[in-house]
Backbone bond lengths (Angstrom), bond angles and torsions (degrees), N, CA, C in turn:
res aa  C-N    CA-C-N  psi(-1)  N-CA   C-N-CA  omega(-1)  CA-C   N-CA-C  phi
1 X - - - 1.456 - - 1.527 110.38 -
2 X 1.306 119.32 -53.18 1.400 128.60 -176.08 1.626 102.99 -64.96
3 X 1.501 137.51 -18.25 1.475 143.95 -177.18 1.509 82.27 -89.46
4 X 0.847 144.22 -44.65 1.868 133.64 -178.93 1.497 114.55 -74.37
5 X 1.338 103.35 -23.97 1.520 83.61 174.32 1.085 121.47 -98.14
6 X 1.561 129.57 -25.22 1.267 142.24 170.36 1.957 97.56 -52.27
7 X 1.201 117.14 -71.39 1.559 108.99 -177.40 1.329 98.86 -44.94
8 X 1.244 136.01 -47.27 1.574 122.78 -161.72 1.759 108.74 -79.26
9 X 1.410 104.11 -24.36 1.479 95.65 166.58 1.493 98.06 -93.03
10 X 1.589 173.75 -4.84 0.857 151.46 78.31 1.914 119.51 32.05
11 X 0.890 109.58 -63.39 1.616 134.41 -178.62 1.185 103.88 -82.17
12 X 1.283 148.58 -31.04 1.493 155.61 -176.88 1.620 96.75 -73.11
13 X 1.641 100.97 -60.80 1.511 103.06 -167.53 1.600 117.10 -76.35
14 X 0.865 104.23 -9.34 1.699 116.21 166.86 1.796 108.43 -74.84
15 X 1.152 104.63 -49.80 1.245 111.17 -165.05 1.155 94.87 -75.04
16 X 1.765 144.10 -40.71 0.901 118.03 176.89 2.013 141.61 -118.30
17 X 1.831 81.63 50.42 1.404 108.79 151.35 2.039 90.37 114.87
18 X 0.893 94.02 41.59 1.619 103.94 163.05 1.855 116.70 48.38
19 X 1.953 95.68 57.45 1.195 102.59 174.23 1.441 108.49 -77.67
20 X 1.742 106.48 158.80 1.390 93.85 -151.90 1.372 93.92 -109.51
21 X 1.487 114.64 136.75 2.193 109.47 -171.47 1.993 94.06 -101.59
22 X 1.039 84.91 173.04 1.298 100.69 -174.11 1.839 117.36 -65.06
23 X 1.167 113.76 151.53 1.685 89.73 -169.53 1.934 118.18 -69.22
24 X 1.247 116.74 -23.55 1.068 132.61 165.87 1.494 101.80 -34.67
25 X 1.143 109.77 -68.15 1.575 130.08 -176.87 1.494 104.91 -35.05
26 X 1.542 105.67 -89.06 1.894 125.37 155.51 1.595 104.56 -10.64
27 X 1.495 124.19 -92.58 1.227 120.91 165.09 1.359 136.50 -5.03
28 X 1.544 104.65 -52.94 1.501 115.95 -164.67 2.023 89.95 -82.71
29 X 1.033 97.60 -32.58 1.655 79.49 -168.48 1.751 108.68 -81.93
30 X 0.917 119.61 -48.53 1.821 120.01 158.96 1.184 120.15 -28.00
31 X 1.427 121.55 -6.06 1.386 112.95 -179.73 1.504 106.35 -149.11
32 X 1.619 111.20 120.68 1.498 112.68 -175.93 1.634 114.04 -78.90
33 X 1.211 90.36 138.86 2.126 108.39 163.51 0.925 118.49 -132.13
34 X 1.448 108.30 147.97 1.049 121.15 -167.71 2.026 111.85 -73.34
35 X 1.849 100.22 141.09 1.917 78.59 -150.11 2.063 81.57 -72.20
36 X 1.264 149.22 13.46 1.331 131.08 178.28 1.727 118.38 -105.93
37 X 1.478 89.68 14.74 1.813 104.58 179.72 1.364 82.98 -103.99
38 X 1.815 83.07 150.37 1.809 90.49 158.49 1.255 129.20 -84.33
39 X 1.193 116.73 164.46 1.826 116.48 -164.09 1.238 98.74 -102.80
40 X 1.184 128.08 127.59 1.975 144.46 -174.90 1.645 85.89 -73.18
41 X 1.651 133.46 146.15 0.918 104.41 164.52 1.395 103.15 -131.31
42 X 1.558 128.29 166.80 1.558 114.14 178.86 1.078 112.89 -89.95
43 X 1.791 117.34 148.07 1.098 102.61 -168.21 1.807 112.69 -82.34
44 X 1.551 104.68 155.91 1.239 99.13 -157.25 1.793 108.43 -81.19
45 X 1.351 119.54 161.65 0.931 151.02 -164.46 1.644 115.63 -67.13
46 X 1.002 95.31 -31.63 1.726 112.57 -145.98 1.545 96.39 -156.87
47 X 1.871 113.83 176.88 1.266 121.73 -165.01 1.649 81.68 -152.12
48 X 1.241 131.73 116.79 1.487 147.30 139.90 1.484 132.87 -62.27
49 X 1.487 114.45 5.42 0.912 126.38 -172.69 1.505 107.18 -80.17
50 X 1.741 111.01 151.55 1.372 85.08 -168.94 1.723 98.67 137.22
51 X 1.082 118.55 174.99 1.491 142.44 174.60 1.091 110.87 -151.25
52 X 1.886 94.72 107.55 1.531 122.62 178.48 1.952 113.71 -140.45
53 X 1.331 99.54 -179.29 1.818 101.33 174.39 1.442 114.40 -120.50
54 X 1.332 83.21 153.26 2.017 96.37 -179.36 1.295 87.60 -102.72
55 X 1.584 114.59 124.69 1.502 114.73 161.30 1.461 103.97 -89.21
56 X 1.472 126.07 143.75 1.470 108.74 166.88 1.857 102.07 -137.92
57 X 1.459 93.12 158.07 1.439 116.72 -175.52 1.611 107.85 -26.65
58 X 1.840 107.04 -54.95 1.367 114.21 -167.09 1.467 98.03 -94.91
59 X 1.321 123.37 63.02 1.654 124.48 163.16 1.582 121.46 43.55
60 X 1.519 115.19 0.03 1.499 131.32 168.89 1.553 108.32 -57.40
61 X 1.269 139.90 36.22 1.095 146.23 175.21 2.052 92.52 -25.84
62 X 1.484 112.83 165.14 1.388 133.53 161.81 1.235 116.31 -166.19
63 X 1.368 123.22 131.51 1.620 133.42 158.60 1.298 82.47 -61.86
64 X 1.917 99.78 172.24 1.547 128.01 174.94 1.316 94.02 -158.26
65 X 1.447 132.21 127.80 1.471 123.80 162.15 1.637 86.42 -115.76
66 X 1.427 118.72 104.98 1.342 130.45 165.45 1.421 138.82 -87.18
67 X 1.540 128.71 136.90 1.163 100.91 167.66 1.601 118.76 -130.33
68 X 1.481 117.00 130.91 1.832 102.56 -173.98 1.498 109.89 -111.13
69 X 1.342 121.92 138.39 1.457 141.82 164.72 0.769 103.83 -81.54
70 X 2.071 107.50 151.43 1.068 135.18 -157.87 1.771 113.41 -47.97
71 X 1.342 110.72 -19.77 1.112 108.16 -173.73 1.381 129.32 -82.48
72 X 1.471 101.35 -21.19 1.488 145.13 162.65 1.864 107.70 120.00
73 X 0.952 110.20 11.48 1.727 111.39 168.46 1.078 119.19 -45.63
74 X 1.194 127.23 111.61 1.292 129.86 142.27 1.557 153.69 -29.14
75 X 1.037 123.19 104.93 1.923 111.96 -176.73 1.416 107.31 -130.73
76 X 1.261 126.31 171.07 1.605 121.91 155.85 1.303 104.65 133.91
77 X 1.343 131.32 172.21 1.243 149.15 -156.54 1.791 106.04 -115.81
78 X 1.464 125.85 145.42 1.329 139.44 164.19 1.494 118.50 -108.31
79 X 1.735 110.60 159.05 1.737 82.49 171.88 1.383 81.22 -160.66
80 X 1.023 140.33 129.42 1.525 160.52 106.02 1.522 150.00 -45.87
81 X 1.223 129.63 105.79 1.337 132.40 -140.94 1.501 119.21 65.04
82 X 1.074 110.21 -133.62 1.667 118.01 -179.94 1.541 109.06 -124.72
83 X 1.416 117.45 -7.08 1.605 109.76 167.32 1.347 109.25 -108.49
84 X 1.622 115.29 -63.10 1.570 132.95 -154.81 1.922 94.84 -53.18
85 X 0.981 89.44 105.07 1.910 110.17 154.60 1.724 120.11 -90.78
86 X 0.868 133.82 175.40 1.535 145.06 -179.36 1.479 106.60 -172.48
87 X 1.366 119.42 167.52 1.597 138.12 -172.87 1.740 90.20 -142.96
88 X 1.232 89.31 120.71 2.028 92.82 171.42 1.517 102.67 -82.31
89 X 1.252 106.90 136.50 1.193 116.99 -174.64 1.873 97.81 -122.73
90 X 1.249 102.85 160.66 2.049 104.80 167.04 1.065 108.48 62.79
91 X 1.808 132.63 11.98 1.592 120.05 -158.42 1.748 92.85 -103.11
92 X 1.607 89.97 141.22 1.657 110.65 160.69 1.500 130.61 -155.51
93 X 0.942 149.67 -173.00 1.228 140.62 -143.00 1.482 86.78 -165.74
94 X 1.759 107.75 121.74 1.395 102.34 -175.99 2.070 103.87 -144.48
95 X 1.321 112.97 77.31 1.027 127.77 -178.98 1.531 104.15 95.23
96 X 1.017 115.23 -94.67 1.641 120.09 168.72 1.692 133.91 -132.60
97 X 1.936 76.79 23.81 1.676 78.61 172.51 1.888 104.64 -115.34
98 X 1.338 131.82 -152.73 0.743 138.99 -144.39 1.651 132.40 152.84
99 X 1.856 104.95 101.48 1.213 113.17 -163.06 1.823 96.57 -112.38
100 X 1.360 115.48 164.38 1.324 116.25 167.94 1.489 94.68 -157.18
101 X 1.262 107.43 174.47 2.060 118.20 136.15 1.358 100.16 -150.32
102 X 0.907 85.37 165.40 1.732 125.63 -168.19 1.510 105.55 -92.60
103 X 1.408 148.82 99.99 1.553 129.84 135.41 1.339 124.76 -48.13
104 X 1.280 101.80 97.10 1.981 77.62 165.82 1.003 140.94 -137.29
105 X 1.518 143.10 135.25 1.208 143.88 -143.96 1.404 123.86 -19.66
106 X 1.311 87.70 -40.79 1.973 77.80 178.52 1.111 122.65 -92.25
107 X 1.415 127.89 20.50 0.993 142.43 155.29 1.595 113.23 92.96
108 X 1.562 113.26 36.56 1.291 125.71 152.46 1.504 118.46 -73.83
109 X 1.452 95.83 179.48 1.499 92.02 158.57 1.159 91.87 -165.57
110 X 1.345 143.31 145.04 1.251 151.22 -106.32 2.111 93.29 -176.57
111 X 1.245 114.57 97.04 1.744 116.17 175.58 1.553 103.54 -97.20
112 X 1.313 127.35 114.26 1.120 139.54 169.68 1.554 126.51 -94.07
113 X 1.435 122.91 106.55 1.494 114.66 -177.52 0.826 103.30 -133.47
114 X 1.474 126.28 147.74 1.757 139.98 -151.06 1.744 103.29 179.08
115 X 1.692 105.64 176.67 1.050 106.74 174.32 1.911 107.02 -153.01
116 X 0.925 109.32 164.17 1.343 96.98 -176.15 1.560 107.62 -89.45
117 X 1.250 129.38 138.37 0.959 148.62 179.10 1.741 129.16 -61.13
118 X 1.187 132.13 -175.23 1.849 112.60 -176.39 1.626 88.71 -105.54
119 X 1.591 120.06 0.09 1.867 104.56 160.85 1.489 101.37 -106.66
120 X 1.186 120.18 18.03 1.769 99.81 163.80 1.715 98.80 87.45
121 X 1.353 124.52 20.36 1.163 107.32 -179.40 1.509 101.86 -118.62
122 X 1.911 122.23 151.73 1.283 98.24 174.89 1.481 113.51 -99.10
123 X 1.267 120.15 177.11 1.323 131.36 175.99 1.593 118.00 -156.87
124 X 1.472 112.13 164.96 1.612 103.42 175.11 1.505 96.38 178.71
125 X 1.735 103.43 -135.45 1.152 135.00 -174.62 1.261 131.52 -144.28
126 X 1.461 130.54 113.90 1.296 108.67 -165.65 1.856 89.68 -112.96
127 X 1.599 106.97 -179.97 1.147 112.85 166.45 1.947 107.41 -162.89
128 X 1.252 120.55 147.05 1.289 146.62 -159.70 1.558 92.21 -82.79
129 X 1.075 114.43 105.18 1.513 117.39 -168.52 1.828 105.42 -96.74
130 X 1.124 106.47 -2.77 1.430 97.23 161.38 1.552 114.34 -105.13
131 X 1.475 119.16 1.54 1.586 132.61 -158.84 1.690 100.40 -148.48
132 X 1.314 120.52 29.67 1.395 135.06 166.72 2.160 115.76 9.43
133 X 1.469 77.76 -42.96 2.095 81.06 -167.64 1.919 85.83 -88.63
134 X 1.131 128.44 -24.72 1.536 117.65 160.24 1.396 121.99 -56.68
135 X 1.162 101.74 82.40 1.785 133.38 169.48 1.511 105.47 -98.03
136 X 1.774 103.17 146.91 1.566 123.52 157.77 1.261 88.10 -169.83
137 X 1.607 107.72 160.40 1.270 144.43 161.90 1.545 120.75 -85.11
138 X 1.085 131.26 95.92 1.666 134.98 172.15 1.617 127.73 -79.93
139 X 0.842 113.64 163.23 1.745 123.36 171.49 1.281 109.37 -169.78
140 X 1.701 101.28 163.73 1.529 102.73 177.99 1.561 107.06 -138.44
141 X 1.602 112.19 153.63 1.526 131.39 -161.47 1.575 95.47 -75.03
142 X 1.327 114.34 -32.73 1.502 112.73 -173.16 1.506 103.40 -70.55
143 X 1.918 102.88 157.60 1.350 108.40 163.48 1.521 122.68 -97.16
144 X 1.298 133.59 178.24 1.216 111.93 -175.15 1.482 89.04 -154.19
């Protein structure tokens, strides 16, 4: 599963103008597994834990109060404007990259892939997974 998403975030960042993922990331997709083996994972880089913002291209700003286990899993809640909430779902942290999505109330869902940067900041690509051509590019002011 994690070899499909890395190529598909691989393919995201190509498609949208050759953002660059972490080599972990690169790596993981160059080489097939089987999706019923387990995935070795690296240990991660960094700690996302915390309450921070996704700035994104299309002004969709989001809080995140996150939290990641030792393994680097992801959990935690988003919130945008003054209603729209979300629950991150699928999020992990895998050397210095970094996938999530977003549930959110109104019944988006929001796939976020990025990597942390050589100043500690993250960045990527998200896309509207019920609205596919709803693309932007995000980053955040915090370091990590």
């Amino acid at each position: 599963m994690r070899a499909r998403l890395t190529t598909a975030a691989v393919a995201l960042a190509v498609a949208l103008g050759g953002i660059t993922l972490a080599p972990a990331a690169q790596a993981a997709g160059a080489a097939h597994r089987p999706s019923a083996a387990p995935l070795a994972r690296a240990a991660a880089d960094f700690n996302v834990g915390g309450i921070w913002t996704i700035y994104q291209s299309n002004s969709a700003n989001a809080t995140l109060s996150v939290t990641q286990d030792a393994q680097g899993n992801l959990t935690g809640i988003a919130r945008t404007g003054s209603s729209t909430t979300g629950t991150i779902e699928q999020g992990f942290v895998d050397g210095t990259f970094i996938y999530f999505v977003i549930a959110w109330n109104d019944g988006a869902r929001g796939r976020y892939i990025g990597s942390r940067g050589t100043d500690g900041r993250l960045s990527g690509a998200s896309t509207d997974l019920t609205q596919p051509t709803s693309q932007a590019t995000w980053y955040t002011t915090w370091t990590f």
